[in-house]
C-alpha positions as CSV (number, residue, x, y, z in Angstrom):
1,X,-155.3,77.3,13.2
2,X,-155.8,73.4,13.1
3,X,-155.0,73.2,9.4
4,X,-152.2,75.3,9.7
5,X,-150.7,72.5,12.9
6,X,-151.6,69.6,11.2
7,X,-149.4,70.7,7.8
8,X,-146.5,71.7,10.4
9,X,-146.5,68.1,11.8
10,X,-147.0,66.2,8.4
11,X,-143.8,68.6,7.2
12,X,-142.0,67.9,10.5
13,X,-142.4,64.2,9.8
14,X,-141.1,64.4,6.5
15,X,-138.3,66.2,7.2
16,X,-137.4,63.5,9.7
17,X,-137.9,61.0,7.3
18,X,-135.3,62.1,4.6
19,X,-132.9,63.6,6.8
20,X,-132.3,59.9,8.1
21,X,-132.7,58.4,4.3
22,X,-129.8,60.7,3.3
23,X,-128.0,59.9,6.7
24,X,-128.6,56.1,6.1
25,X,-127.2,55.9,2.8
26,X,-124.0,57.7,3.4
27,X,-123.3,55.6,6.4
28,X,-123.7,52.5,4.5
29,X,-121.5,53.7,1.5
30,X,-118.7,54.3,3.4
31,X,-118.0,50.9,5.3
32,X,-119.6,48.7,2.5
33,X,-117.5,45.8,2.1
34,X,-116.6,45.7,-2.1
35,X,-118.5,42.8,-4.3
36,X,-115.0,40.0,-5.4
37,X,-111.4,40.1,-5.3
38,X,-109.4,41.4,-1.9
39,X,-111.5,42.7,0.9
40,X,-110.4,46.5,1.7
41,X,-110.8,48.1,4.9
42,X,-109.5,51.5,5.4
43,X,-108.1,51.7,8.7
44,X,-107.3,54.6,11.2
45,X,-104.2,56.1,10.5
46,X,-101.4,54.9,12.6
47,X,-102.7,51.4,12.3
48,X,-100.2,49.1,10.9
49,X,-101.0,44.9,10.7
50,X,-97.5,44.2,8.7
51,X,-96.3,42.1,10.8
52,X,-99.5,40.3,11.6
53,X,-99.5,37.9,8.6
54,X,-95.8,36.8,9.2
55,X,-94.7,33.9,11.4
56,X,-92.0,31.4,11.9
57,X,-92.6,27.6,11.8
58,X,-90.9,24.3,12.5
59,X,-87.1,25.3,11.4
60,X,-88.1,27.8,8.7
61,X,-86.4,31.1,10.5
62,X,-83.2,31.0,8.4
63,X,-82.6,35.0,8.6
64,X,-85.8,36.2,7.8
65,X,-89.4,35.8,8.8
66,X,-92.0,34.4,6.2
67,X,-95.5,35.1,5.3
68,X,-98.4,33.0,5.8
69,X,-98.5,32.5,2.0
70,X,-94.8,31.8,1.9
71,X,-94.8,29.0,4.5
72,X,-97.9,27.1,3.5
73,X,-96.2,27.1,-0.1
74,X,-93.0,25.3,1.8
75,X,-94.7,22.8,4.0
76,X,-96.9,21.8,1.4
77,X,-93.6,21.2,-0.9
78,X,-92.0,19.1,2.1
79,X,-92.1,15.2,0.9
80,X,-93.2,12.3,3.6
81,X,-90.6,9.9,4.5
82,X,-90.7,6.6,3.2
83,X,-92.5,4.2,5.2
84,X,-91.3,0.6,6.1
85,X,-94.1,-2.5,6.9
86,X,-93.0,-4.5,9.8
87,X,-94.7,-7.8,11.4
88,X,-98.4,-7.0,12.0
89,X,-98.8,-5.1,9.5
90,X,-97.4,-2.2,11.6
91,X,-95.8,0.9,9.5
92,X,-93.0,2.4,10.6
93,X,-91.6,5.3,9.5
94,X,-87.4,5.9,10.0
95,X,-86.6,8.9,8.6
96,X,-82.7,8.0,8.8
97,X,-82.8,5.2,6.2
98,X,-83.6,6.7,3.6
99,X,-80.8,6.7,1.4
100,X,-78.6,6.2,4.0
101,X,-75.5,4.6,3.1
102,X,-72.5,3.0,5.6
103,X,-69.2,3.2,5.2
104,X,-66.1,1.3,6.7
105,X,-64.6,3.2,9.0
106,X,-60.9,2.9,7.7
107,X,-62.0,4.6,4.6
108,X,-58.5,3.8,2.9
109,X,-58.4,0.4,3.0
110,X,-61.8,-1.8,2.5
111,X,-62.6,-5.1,2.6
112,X,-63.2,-5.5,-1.1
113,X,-60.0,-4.7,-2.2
114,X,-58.3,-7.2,0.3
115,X,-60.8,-9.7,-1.4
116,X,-60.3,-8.6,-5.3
117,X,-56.4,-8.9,-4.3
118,X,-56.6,-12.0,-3.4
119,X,-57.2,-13.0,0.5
120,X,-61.0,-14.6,-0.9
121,X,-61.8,-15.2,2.9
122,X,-60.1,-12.2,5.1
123,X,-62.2,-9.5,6.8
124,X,-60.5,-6.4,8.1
125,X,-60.1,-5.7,11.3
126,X,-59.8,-2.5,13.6
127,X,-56.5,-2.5,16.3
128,X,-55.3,0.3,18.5
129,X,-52.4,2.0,17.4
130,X,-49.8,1.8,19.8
131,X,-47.0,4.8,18.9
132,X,-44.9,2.5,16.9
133,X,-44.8,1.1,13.6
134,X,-43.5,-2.8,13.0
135,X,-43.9,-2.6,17.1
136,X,-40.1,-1.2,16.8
137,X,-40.1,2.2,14.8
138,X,-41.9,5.0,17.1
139,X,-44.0,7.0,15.8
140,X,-46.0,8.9,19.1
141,X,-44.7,12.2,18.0
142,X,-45.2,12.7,14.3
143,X,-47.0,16.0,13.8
144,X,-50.3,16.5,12.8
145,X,-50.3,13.0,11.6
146,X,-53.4,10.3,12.2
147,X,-52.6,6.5,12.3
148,X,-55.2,3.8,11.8
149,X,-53.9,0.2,12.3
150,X,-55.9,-2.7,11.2
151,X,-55.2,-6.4,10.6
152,X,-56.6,-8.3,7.6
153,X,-57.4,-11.6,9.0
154,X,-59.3,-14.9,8.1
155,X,-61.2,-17.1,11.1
156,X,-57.8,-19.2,11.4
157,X,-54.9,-16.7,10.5
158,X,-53.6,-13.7,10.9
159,X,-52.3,-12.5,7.4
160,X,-51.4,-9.0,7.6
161,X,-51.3,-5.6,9.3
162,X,-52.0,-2.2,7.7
163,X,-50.7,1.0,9.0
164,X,-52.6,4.3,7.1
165,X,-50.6,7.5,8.2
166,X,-52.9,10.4,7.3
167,X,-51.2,13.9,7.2
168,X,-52.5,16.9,8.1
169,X,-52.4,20.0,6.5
170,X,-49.9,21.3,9.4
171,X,-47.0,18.5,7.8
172,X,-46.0,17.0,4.6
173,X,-46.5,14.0,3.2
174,X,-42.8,13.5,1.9
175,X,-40.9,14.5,4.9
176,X,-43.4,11.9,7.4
177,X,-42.2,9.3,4.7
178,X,-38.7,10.3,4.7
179,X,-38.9,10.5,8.7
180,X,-40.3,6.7,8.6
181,X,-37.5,5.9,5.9
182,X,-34.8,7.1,8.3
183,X,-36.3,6.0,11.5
184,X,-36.2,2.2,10.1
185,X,-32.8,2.2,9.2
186,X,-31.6,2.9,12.2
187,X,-32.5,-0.4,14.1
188,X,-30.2,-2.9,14.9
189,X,-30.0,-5.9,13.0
190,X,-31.8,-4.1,10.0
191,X,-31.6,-2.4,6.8
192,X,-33.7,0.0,4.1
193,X,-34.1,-1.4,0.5
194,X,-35.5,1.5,-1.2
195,X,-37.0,0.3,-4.5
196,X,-39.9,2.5,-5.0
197,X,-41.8,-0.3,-6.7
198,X,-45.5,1.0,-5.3
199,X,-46.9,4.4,-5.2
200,X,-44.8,7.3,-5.4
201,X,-42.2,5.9,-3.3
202,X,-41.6,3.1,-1.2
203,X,-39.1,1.0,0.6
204,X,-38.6,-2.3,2.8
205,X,-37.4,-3.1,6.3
206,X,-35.2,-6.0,6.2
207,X,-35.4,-7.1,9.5
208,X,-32.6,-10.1,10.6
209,X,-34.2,-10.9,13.7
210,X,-37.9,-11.3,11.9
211,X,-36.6,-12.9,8.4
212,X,-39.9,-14.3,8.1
213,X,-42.2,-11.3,7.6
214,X,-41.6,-8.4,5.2
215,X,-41.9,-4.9,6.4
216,X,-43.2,-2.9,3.3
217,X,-43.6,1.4,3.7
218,X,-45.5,3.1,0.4
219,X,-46.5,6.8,-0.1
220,X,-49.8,6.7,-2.2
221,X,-50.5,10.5,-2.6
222,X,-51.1,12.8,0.4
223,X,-50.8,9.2,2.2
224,X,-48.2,6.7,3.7
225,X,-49.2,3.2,3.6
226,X,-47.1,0.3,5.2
227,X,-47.6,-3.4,5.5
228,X,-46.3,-6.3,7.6
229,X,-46.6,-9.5,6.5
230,X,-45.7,-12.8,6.0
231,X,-43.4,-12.7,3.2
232,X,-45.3,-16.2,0.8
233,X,-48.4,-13.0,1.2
234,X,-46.5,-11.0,-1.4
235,X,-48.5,-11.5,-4.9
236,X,-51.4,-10.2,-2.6
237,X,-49.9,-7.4,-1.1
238,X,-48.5,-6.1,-4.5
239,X,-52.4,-6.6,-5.6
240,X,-53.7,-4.3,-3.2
241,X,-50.9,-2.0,-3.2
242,X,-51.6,-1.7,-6.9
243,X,-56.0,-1.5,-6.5
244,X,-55.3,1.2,-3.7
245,X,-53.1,3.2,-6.1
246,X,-55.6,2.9,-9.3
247,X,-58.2,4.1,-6.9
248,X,-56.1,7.0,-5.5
249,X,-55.2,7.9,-9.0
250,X,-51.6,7.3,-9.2
């Protein structure tokens, strides 16, 4: 009777033993994480981390969302501004520098092409357009029509003023300039002399009462130029006229 419950225990034991060996082994099979390459964990169904690995970052959410990969590829491919070294040995960064270029703001007439015509030591000069042209011809309610008025000046002397009519896509350029053409004859004590020596067309305001100065109206493309000046100016004028023209294409 003792042999018999001693062999009952020792068979109990073992039992035990490789019921948890088997249990063991298939426990750790299962949720074993793979040896290299991408980690794989089967998840419960219903489970979905998609959208986990995408995110949106400094200005990239043009229409679509990116993925972690995707924006550490395009913030590593952004390029640091160029620096600039001040006094002290202090580096400042402007990121609106760089290759930053200023224009004139009357971009149809510049200072170098009053220079290369001829007035060595004039500067141009912004002025408020006032509604008329020549100060006698008015203008106010040309439609869809932008004036810029500037003076081309040296530090002693007034030498000319410029008028710029650009036209809008609302008007035409021929009929402002015929407009201007008809407008200037009809001032007493003056006359048009339609030449068309500059540009496409052009014509000039004899004016009695200013015999002096010579009142000079050009269309140069989809623009209407006019000049007043004094008339011993004219070699430079007819300069420019002709550099605005070769840089306008006609």
């Amino acid at each position: 009777m003792r042999k018999f419950t001693i062999f009952t225990v020792i068979l109990t034991i073992v039992l035990v033993v490789a019921v948890l060996d088997v249990l063991s082994n298939d426990y750790l099979t299962k949720y074993e994480k793979p040896t290299g390459g991408n980690e794989v964990v089967n998840l419960p169904e219903g489970v979905d981390l998609a959208g986990a690995v995408q995110t949106n970052v400094l200005g990239f959410d043009l229409g679509k969302e990116n993925t972690v990969a995707e924006v550490q590829e395009q913030v590593v491919a952004v390029e640091e501004p160029a620096v600039e070294v001040v006094e002290n040995g202090v580096v400042v960064v402007d990121f609106e520098n760089e290759n930053f270029v200023s224009y004139s703001p009357n971009v149809y007439i510049r200072e170098e092409q009053i220079k290369s015509a001829g007035f060595v030591d004039a500067y141009l000069e912004d002025e408020r357009a006032d509604g008329y042209l020549f100060k006698t011809i008015y203008i106010d309610d040309l439609y869809d029509v932008e004036v810029k008025k500037s003076v081309i000046r040296t530090e002693t002397a007034l030498v000319a003023k410029v008028y710029v009519f650009k036209i809008g896509p609302k008007s035409d350029v021929d009929e402002v300039y015929q407009v201007l053409r008809i407008r200037s004859s009809e001032g007493l004590d003056s006359e048009v002399n339609e030449t068309n020596e500059y540009g496409d067309r052009s014509f000039y305001l004899n004016d009695l009462r200013r015999s002096s100065t010579a009142f000079l109206v050009s269309r140069i493309g989809d623009l209407v130029y006019a000049f007043s000046y004094p008339k011993e100016y004219h070699p430079q004028i007819k300069n420019l006229l002709g550099l605005i023209a070769w840089e306008l294409g006609k």
